[in-house]
N, C-alpha and C positions, 0 to 999 in steps of 0.2 A: 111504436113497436120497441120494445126493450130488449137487450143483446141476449136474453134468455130467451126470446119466444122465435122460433122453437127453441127447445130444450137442444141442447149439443151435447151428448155426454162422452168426456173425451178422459174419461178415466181410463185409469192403467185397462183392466179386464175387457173394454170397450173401445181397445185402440186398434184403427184400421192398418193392418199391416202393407208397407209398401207395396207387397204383391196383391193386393185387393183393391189399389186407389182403383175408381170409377173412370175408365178410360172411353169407353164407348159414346163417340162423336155423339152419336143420333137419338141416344139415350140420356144422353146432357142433353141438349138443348129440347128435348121431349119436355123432360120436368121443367125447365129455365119459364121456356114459352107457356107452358099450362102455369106456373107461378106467377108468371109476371102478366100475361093475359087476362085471367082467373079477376072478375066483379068483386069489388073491395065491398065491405058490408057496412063500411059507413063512406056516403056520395061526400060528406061535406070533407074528409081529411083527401079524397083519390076518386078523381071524377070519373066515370065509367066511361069506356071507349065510343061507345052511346052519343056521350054529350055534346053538345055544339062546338066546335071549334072557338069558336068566340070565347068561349066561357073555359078557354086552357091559356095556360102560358106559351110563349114560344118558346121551343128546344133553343134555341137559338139566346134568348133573355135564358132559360137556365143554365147553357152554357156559361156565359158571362157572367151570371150572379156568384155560380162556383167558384169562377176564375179569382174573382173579388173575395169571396169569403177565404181561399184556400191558401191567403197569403195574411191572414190572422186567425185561422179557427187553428187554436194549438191544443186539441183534448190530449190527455193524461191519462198515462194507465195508474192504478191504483190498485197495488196487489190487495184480493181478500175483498176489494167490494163489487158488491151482486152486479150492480148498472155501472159499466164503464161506457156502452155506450148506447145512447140515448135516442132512436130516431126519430120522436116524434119532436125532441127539442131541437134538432137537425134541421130538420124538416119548418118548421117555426122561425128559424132563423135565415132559413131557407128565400122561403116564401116572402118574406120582410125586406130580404133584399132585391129578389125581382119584382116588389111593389112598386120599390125605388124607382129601379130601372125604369120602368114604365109610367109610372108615376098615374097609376092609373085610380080612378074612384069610387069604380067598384070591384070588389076583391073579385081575383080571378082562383082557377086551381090549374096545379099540374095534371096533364095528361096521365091515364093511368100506365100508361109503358114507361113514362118517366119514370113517375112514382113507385113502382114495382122494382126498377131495377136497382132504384136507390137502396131498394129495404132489400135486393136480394145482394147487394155487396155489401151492407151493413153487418148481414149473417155472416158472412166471407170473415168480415174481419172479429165478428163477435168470436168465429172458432177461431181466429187466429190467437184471439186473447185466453181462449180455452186451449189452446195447446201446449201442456208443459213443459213440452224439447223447445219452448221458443224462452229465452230467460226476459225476467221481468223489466230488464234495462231495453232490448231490443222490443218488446212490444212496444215500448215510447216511442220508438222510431216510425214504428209500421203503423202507429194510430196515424202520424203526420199525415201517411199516405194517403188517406180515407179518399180526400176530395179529390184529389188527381188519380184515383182510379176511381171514383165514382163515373167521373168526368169518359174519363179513359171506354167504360161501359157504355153511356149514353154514343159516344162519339162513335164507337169501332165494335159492328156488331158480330165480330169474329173473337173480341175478347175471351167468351166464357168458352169455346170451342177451340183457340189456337193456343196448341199446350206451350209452344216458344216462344208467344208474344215481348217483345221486350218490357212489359208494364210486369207480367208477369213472373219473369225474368230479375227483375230489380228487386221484388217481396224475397223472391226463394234466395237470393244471393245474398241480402243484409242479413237475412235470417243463420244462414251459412257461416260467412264470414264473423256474426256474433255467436257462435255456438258456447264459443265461452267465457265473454264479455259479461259480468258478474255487476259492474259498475258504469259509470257516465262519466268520467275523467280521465279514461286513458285515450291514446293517442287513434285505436279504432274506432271507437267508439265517434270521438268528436270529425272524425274523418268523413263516416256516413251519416253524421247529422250535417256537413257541412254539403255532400252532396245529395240530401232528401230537402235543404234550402235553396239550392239551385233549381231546386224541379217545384218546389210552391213558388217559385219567385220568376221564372220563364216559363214554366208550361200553358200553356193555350189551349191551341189544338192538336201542334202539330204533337205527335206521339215520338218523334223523332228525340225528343228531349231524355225516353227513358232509354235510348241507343248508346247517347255519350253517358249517361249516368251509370249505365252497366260497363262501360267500357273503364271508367273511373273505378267502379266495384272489381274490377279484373284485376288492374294497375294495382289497386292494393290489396287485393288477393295475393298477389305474385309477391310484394314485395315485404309482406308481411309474414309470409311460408317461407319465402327463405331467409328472413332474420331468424324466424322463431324455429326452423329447421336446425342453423347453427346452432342457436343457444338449447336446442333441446336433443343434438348429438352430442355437446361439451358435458351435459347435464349428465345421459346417459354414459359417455365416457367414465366420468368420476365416480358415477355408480359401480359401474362393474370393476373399474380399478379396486375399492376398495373393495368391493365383496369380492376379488378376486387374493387382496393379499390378507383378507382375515380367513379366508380357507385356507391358503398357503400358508398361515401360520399355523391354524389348527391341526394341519396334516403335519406339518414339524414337530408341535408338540405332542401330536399323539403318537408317532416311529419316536420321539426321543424321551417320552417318558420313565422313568425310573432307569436311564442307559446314563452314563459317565462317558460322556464326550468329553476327551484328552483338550487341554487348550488348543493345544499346535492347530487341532481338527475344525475349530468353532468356527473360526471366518470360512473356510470350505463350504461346511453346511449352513452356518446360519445368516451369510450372506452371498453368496456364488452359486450355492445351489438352491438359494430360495426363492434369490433372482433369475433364475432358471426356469424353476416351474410355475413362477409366477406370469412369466410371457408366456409359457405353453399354453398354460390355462386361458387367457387371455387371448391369445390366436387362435387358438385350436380345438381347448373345449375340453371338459370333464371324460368323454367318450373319445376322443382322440388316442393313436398311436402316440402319439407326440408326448402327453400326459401319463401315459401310462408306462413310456418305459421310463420316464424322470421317476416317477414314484416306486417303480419297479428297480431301479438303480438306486434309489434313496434305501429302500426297504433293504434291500442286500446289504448297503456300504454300513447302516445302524448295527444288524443282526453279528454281520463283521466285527466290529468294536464290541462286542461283547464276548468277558475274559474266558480266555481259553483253561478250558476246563479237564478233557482230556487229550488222548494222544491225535482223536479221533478230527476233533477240533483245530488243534494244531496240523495234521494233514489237511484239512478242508482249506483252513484257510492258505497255508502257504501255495496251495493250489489253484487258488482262484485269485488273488489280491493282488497281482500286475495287471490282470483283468480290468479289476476295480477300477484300477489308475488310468489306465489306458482309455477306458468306455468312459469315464467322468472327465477326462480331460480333453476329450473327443467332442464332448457332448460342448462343453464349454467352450471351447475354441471355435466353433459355430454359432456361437452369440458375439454379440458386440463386448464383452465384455475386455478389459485392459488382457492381452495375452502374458505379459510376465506375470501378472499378479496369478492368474492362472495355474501359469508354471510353476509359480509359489508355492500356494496351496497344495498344488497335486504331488511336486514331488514332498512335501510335509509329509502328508498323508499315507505318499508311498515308505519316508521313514518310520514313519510311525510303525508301518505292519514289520518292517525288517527290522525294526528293535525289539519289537513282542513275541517275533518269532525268536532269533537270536536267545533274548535271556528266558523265554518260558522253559519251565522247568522239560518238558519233553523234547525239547531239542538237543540233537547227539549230534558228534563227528560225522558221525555213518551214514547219515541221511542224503539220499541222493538224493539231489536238486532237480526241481521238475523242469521240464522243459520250456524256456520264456514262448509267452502266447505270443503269435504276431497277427494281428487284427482281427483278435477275435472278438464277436461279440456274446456279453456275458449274461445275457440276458435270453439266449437261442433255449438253452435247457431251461428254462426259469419256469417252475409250477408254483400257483396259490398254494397248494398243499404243503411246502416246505418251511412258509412264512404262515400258515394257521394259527398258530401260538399272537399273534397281532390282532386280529379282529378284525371288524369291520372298520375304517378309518371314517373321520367324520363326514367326508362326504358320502360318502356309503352310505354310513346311516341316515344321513339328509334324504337321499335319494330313495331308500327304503321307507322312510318315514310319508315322504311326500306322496308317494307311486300312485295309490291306490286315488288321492286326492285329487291328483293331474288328471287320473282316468275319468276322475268325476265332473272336470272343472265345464263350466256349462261354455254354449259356442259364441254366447256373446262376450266374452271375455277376450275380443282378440285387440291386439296391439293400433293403436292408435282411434281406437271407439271411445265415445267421451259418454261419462257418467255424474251423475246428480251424486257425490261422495258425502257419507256422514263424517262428522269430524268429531262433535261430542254432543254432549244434551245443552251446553251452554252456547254454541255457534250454529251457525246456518248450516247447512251443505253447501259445499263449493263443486262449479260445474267444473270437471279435469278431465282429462284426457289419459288413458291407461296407455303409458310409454315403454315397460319395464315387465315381463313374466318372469321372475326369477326362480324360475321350477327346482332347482335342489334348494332353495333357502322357503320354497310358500310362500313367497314375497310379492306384491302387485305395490309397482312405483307408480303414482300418477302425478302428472304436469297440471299445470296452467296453459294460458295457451298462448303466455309466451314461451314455454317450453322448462319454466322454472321447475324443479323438485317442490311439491307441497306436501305431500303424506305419502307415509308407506303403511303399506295394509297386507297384515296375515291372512294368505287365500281362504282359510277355513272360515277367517271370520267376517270376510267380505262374501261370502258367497251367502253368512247365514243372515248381514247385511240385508243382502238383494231380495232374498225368500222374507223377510221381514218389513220389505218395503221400506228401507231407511236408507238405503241408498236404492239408488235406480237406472237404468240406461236412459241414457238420450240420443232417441233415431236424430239423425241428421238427414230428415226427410228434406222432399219440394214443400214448403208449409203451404203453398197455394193449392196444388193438388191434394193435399188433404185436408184440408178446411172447402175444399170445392164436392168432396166426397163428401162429408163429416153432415153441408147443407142437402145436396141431392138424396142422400140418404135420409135423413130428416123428412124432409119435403115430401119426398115418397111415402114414407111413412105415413103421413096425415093426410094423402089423398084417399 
């Protein structure tokens, strides 16, 4: 039997969704037992249940012969070819070794329950090699497994029916844990090749050996989630740092375009309050109080600085600019920032207004001096309507631009789901992990999994990616439950 018969077709359009695996006890082992029971149509490869006893091996010689072969049969996967794996040459070599053992001279055959169940975990793992959430470095792994779960089936006839088994347990966890092991040289990788040689080099009988081998897969589970935890918050940290001060710059330069900012003024704004709304942004978020009265204060103190033109103007501002001073030096003083330096800037800024009120041509003797504010804030009357003349600021438009996209962005796109990513028509895809939605920029950051930055991807064009089948999701399924679905379903099929 060759790893295509049956046919498993585990194509995109054809793939059993986790809410569909084949769950029903009774319904398993219905198909299992009519499979594995079921008169083989050639006597000489799988002797019929029929036949004499004499003329079968002992379960017992085929335990043993496994044991023997399962600590040198080392099959390979081989991306891209039809037969990875082979069971009648399995089977051959099988058979060759409980000759051995018995040393017997005239050929015997395996029982057909033997026989059957070997060919029904050979299926097991032919979908495991048709499963494309499993990458091609980790299906080397899980071929190792063959004979210790063939074994595992002959021995423990609760295998195909106990969803927990720990035999079971060990396929879905290496699978897991390599979700996005791309290679054979890194440190996971050689980890669980080091404990699937533990289990061909001591398993027998007792089953007890895939107990500690799962608890080994746990221990570096654990300890591999939180290295790659750290270096994939440090990661995300510096992302948003930066995309936090290239907005901060962009909202600077767009309130201070075409405006002549005095010198005395520059260190104010272009370092005290830029480092201002650079933490807002960063703690608190685009939609925040916090950010909007910083921008909201920003907008004022720009509009300010611009030359007094009539009487009108020279009223407004002598009437608001202690305000200014007070509310930006309020606001600053509540940062870590150096307080004298602080007091620097602000009282600057407040000479700055009383020099341009003083010599503007509309200032008289006669003008009664307005009442100093005492802790008001400046921003209680503050309407968008009186700053209209600005527009929409860059993030606005980001946000405007994005809106309609985010509404569209589909549900598997969510944070920490790992995806098969195109990178160009010259490289593979790399299997990453989506760390990053950066919804006012359309940005989708995805990791490695040790948590490293590999590529940033524009939402519009990942998403046309996806519909294009050039990049893909990768379920982080049980791969046994669905290669155990993938055959029953099959099977069914052909009855």
């Amino acid at each position: 039997m060759k790893d295509e018969k049956p046919a498993l077709d585990n194509s995109p359009g054809n793939k059993i969704p986790e809410e569909r695996y084949i769950s029903d006890p009774e319904y398993i082992s219905r198909v299992i037992n009519q499979f594995i029971l079921n008169e083989d149509s050639n006597p000489t490869k799988i002797s019929s249940s029929k036949t004499s006893n004499s003329q079968h091996y002992n379960r017992d010689h085929v335990i043993t012969a496994l044991t023997n072969l399962q600590r040198v049969f080392k099959p390979r996967y081989t991306p891209g070819q039809s037969v990875n794996i082979n069971t009648d040459e399995f089977k051959s070599a099988l058979m060759n070794s409980i000759a051995k053992l018995e040393k017997v001279s005239i050929p015997k055959s395996m029982n057909q329950i033997d026989s059957r169940t070997i060919d029904f975990v050979e299926m097991i793992f032919g979908a495991f090699l048709r499963d494309k959430n499993v990458s091609d470095a980790i299906k080397n792994l899980l071929l190792l497994l063959q004979i210790p779960i063939i074994k595992t089936a002959l021995i423990d006839n609760k295998f195909f029916k106990k969803e927990n088994h720990p035999a079971r347990h060990v396929l879905n966890n290496i699978a897991h844990l390599g979700i996005g092991i791309e290679d054979k040289e890194n440190t996971i990788y050689k980890t669980m090749q080091y404990i699937i040689e533990q289990i061909l080099h001591s398993f027998d009988t007792n089953i007890e050996v895939f107990n500690t081998a799962n608890l080994s897969l746990n221990r570096l589970s654990n300890i591999e989630q939180s290295k790659h935890k750290k270096t994939e918050k440090q990661t995300q940290h510096l992302i948003k740092m930066e995309y936090a001060r290239q907005l901060v710059l962009k909202e600077l330069q767009f309130y201070t375009l075409n405006i002549n900012i005095p010198a005395i003024i520059q260190p104010l704004i272009l370092c005290h309050w830029s480092s201002l709304m650079f933490n807002r942004f960063v703690n608190y978020g685009k939609d925040s109080i916090e950010w909007r009265e910083a921008v909201g204060i920003l907008r004022l103190l720009i509009k300010s600085l611009r030359p007094i033109k009539t009487k009108e103007d020279w009223i407004a501002l002598r009437s608001i600019y202690k305000g200014i001073v007070n509310s930006i030096r309020s606001c600053l003083n509540n940062t870590h920032q150096n307080k004298e330096k602080v007091f620097m800037v602000t009282s600057n800024l407040n000479n700055y207004y009383t020099k341009a009120l003083s010599e503007s041509e509309f200032a008289t003797d006669n003008d009664e001096k307005p009442p100093e504010p005492e802790n008001i804030n400046i921003l209680d009357n503050f309407k968008d309507r009186e700053f209209s003349d600005f527009g929409l600021s860059p993030i606005e438009q980001q946000a405007e631009h994005y809106k309609a996209l985010i509404e569209q962005m589909p549900e598997i796109l969510q944070i920490n789901t790992w995806f098969e990513v195109f990178t160009d028509y010259n490289h593979p895809v790399r299997r990453l992990k989506l760390s990053i939605v950066m919804e006012e920029q359309g940005k989708l950051i995805f990791v490695d999994y040790m948590g490293n930055k590999v590529i940033e991807k524009d939402l519009k064009t990942f998403m046309t990616e996806l519909r294009n089948d050039q990049s893909r999701l990768i379920n982080d399924h049980s791969i046994f439950e669905y290669a155990l679905s993938m055959v029953i379903i099959s099977i069914a099929a052909t009855n």
